[in-house]
C-alpha positions as CSV (number, residue, x, y, z in Angstrom):
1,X,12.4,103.6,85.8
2,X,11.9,103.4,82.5
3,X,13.7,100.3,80.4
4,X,16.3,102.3,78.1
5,X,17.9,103.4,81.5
6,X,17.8,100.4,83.0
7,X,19.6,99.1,80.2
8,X,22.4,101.6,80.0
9,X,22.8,101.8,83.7
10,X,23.9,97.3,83.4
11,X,25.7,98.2,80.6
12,X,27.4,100.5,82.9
13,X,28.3,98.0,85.7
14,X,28.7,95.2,83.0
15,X,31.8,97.3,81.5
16,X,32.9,98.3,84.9
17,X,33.0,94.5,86.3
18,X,34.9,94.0,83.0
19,X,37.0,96.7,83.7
20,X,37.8,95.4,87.4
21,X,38.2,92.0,86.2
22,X,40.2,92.0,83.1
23,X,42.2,95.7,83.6
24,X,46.1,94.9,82.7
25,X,48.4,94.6,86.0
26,X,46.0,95.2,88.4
27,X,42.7,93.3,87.5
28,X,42.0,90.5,89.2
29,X,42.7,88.3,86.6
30,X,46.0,89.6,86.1
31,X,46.6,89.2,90.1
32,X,45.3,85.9,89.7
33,X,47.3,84.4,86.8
34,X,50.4,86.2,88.5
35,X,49.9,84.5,91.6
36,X,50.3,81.3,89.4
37,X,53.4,82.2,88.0
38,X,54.8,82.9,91.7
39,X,53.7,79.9,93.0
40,X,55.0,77.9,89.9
41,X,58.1,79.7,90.0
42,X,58.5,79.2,93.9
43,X,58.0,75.3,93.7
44,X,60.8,75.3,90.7
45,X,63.1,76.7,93.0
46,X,62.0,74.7,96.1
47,X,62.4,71.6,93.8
48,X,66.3,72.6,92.6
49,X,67.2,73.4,96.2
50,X,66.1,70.0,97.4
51,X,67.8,68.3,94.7
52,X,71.1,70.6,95.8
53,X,71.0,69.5,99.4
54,X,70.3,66.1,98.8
55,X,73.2,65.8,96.3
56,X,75.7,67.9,99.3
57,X,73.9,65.4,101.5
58,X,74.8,62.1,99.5
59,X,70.9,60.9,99.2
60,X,69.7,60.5,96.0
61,X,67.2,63.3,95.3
62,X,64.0,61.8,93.8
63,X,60.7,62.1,92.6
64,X,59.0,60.8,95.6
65,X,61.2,63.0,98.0
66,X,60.4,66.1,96.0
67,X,56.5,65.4,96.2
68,X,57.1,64.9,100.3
69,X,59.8,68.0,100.9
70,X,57.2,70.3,98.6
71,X,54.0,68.4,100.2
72,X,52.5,67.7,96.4
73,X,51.5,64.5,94.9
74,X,54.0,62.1,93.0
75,X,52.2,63.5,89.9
76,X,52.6,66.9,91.0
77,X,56.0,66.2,91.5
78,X,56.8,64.4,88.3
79,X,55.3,67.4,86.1
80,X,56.9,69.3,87.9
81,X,60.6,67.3,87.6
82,X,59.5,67.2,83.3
83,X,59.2,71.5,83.3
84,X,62.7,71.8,84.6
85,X,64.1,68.8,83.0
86,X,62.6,71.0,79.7
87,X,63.7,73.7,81.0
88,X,67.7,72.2,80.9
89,X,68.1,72.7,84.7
90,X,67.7,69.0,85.9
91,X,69.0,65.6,84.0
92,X,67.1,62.5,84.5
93,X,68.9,58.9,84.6
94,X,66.6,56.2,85.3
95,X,65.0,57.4,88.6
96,X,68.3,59.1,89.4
97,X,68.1,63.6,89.1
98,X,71.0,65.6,88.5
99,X,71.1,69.3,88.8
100,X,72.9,70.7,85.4
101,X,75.6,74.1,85.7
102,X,72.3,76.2,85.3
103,X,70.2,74.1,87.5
104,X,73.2,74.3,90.3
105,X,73.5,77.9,89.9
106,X,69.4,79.0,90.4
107,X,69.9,76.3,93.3
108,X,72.6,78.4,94.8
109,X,71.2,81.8,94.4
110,X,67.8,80.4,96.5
111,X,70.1,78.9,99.1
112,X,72.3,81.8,99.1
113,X,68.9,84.1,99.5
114,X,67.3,81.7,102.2
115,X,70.4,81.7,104.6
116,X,71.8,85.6,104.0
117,X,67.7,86.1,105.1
118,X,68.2,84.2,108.1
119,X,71.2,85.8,109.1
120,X,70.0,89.2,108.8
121,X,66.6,88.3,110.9
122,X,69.3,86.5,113.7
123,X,71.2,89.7,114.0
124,X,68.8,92.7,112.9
125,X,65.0,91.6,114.3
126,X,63.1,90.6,116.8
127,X,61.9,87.6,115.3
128,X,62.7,84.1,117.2
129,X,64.7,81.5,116.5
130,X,61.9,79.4,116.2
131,X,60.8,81.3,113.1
132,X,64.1,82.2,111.5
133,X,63.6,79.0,108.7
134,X,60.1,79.9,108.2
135,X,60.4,83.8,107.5
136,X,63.6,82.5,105.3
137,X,61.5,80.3,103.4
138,X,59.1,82.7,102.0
139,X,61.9,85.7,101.4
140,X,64.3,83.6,99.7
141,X,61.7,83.6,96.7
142,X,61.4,87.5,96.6
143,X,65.4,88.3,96.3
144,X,67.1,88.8,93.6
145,X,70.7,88.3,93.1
146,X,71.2,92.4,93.4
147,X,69.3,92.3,96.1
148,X,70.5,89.2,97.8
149,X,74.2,91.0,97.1
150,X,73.1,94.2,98.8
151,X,72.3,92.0,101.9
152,X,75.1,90.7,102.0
153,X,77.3,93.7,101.8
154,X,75.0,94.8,104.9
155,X,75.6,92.3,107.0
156,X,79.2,92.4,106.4
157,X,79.5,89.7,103.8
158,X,79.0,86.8,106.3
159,X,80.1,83.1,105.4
160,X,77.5,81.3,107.9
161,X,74.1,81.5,108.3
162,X,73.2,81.5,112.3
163,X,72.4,77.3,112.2
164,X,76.3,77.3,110.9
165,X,75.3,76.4,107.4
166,X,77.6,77.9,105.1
167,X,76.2,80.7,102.9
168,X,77.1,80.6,99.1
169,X,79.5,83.4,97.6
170,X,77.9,85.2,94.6
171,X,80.1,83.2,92.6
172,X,78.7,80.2,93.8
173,X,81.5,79.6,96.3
174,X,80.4,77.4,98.9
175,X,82.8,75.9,102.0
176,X,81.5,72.4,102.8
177,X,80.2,72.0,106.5
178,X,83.1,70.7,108.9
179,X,82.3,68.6,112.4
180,X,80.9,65.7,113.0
181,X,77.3,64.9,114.7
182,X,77.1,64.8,118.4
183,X,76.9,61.2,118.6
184,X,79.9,60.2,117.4
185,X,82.4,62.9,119.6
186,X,85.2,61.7,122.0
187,X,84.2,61.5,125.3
188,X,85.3,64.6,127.8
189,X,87.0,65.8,124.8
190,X,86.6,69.6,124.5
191,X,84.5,70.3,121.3
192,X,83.0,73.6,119.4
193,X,79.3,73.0,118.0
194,X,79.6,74.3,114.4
195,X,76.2,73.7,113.0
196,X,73.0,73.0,114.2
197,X,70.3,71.5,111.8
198,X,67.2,73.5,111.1
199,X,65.1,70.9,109.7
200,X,63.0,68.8,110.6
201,X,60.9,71.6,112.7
202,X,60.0,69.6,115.7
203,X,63.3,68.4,116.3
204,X,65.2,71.9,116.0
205,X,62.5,73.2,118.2
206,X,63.6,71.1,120.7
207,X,67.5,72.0,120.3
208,X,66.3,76.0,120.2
209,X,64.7,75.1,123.9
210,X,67.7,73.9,125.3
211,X,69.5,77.0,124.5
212,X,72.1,75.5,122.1
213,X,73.7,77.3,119.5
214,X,76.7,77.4,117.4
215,X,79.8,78.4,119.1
216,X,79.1,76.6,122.1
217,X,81.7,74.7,124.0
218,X,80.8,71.3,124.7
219,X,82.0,68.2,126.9
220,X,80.2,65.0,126.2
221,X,80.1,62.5,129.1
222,X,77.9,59.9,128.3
223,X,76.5,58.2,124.6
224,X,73.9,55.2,124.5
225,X,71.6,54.0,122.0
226,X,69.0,55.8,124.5
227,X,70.7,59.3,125.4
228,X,73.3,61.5,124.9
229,X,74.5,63.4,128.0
230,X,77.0,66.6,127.8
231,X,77.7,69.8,129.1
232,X,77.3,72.6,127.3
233,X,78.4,76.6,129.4
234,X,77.1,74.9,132.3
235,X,74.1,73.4,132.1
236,X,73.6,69.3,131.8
237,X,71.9,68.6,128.3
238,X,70.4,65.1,127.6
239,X,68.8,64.3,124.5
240,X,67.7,61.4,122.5
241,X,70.3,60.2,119.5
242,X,68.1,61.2,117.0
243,X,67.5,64.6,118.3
244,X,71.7,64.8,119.1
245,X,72.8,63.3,115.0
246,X,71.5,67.0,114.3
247,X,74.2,69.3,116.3
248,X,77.8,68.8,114.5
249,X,81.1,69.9,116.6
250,X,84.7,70.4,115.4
251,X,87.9,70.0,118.1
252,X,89.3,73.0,119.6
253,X,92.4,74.0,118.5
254,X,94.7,73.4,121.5
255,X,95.7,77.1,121.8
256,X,92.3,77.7,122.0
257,X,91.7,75.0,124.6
258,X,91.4,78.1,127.4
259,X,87.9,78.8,126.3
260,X,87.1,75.8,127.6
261,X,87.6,76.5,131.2
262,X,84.2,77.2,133.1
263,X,83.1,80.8,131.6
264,X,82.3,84.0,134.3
265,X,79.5,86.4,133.2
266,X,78.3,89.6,134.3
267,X,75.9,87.7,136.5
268,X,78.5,86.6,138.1
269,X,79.8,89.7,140.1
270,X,78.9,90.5,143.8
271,X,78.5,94.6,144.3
272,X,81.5,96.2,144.1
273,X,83.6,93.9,142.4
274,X,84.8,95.0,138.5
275,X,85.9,93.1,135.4
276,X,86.4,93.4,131.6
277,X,84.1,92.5,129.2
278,X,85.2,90.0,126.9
279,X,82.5,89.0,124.8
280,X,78.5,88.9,124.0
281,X,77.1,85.4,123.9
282,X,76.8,83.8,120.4
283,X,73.5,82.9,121.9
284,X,72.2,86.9,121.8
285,X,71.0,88.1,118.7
286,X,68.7,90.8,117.8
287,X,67.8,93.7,119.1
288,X,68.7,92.0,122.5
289,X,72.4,91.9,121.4
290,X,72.0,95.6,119.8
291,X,70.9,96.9,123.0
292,X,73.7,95.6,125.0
293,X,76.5,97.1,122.2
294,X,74.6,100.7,122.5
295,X,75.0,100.4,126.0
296,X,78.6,100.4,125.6
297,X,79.5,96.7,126.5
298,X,81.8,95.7,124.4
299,X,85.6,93.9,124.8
300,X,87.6,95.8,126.8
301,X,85.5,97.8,129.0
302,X,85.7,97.4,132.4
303,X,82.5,97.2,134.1
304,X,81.2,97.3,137.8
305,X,78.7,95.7,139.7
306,X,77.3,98.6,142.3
307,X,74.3,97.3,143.3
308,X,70.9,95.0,143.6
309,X,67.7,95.8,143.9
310,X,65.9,94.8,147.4
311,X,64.8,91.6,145.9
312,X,68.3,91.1,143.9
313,X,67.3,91.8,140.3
314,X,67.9,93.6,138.3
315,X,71.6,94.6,139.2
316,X,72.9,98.2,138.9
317,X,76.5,98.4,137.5
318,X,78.4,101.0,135.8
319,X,80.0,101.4,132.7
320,X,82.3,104.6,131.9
321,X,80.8,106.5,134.7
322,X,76.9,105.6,133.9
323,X,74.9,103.1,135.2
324,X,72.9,100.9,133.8
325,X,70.4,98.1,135.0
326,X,70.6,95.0,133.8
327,X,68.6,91.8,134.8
328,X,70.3,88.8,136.2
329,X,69.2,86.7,132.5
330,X,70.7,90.3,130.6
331,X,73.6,89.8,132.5
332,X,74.5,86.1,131.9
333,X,75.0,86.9,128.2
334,X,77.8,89.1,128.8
335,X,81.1,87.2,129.4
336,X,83.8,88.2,131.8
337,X,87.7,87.8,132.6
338,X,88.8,89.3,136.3
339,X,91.7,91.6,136.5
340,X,93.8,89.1,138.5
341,X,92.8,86.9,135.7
342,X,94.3,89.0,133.3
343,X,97.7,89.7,135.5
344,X,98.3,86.0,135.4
């Protein structure tokens, strides 16, 4: 091939490689350095909402406890504590940080993002519990204020996140979080868990196994420096005091004391008895819970148990003259009151 082709033909690819590399908005440069911004930008925000939950918390939000929340060196961290001191959203005193009224606000509107997100995957996916923090953690970055006001008007404009964290107004509104831990309730006193910690992971992993949840009524029976042992719909929980300091529960108001009295489900019905639906468990979410309202449970039906399968689930029972099948774990979610319950 003779040279002056071979010339022109790298030419060519040298101006195409150019073209790839440096093209505006989608060259990989472009990509790269905005990838940079996003990350910068996300540790910003990660940075201001630690500070905001520490402050809510009463610990005093640091250096060192920024580098080990955002898992970056103390350097790291103290760069990154002098860009947002610069940029007038933080106020250092000594080794003391203070969000200022813009700092508070961008600290909000991540917050706000990050539990609206987990609301709507609790209610509206099919993602776990397990994962709901996670997911949040990465979305939070990508909404914006319009969008994180859209969510909300989806979902209803809710006030708690699924953990019962409560979930900033777009004002910046934000109702502190009642209840005290586990560990420190009355004995056999009846109690409502109203918030259950998300963080750390290992130890709300745990709490997600044991099926706890807010809105749960709970009895404690027994605290030690070794355990804490209570009832919760049920079932006998025991868990370490560490583990328990992350579930807070309020009293029950005494005219409210009658949801404390052992709860019937669907489960509970032998074939051919009937009773009224009068709730969903707080504890199905998702499509699961989706499913059961298309289905037409909801208060106020009346619903009837017609019969099991030969080897006893699932359970037929029917529901405005259709029946439906439900397995025996389906059917504990659905809370009952008897008719001669009712009458008296």
């Amino acid at each position: 091939m003779p040279e002056p082709l071979l010339a022109l033909l790298g030419g060519a690819l040298l101006v195409l490689l150019s073209f790839w590399f440096f093209r505006p908005e989608r060259g990989i440069l472009a990509r790269w350095q905005r990838s940079l911004h996003i990350t910068e930008r996300m540790l910003v925000e990660d940075a201001l909402k630690h500070i905001h939950n520490r402050e809510m918390a009463g610990d005093l939000p640091t250096i060192n406890s920024i580098a080990g929340t955002l898992q970056i060196s103390d350097k790291e961290a103290a760069e990154l504590v002098a860009k947002i001191e610069a940029a007038e959203l933080v106020e250092q005193e000594g080794s003391k940080l203070h969000l200022t009224s813009g700092g508070r606000e961008s600290a909000l509107h991540i917050l706000r993002a990050h539990r609206l997100w987990e609301r709507y995957l609790a209610d509206s996916t099919g993602f776990s519990e397990s994962e709901w923090h996670s997911q949040a953690d990465l979305y939070e970055h990508l909404l914006s204020s319009a969008d994180t006001d859209a969510l909300s008007a989806q979902l209803g404009h809710p006030i708690y996140d699924p953990h019962g964290d409560p979930i900033p107004s777009s004002n910046g509104e934000l109702i502190p979080i009642a209840g005290t831990p586990l560990t420190a309730a009355n004995l056999e006193a009846p109690l409502r868990i109203v918030h259950i910690e998300d963080e750390p992971q290992t130890v709300y992993d745990q709490l997600v196994a044991e099926g706890l949840h807010p809105g749960m009524i709970v009895n404690v029976i027994e605290t030690s420096p070794k355990r804490v042992r209570f009832w919760a719909e049920g079932d006998e929980h025991i868990l370490a005091p560490i583990v328990a300091s992350n579930i807070s529960v309020a009293p029950i108001p005494e005219e409210k004391e009658c949801e404390t009295l052992p709860c019937e489900h669907l489960s509970d019905l032998k074939s051919g008895e009937e009773a009224v639906v009068s709730g969903i468990s707080l504890a199905c979410r998702g499509f699961e819970r989706r499913r059961l309202l298309d289905l037409g449970i909801l208060p106020g039906t009346v619903i009837r148990a017609e019969f099991a399968s030969p080897s006893g689930d699932p359970t037929a029972y029917r529901i405005r003259d259709a029946l439906i099948a439900l397995r025996d774990e389906q059917a504990k979610l659905v809370q009952i009151t008897r008719p001669e319950k009712e009458a008296a």
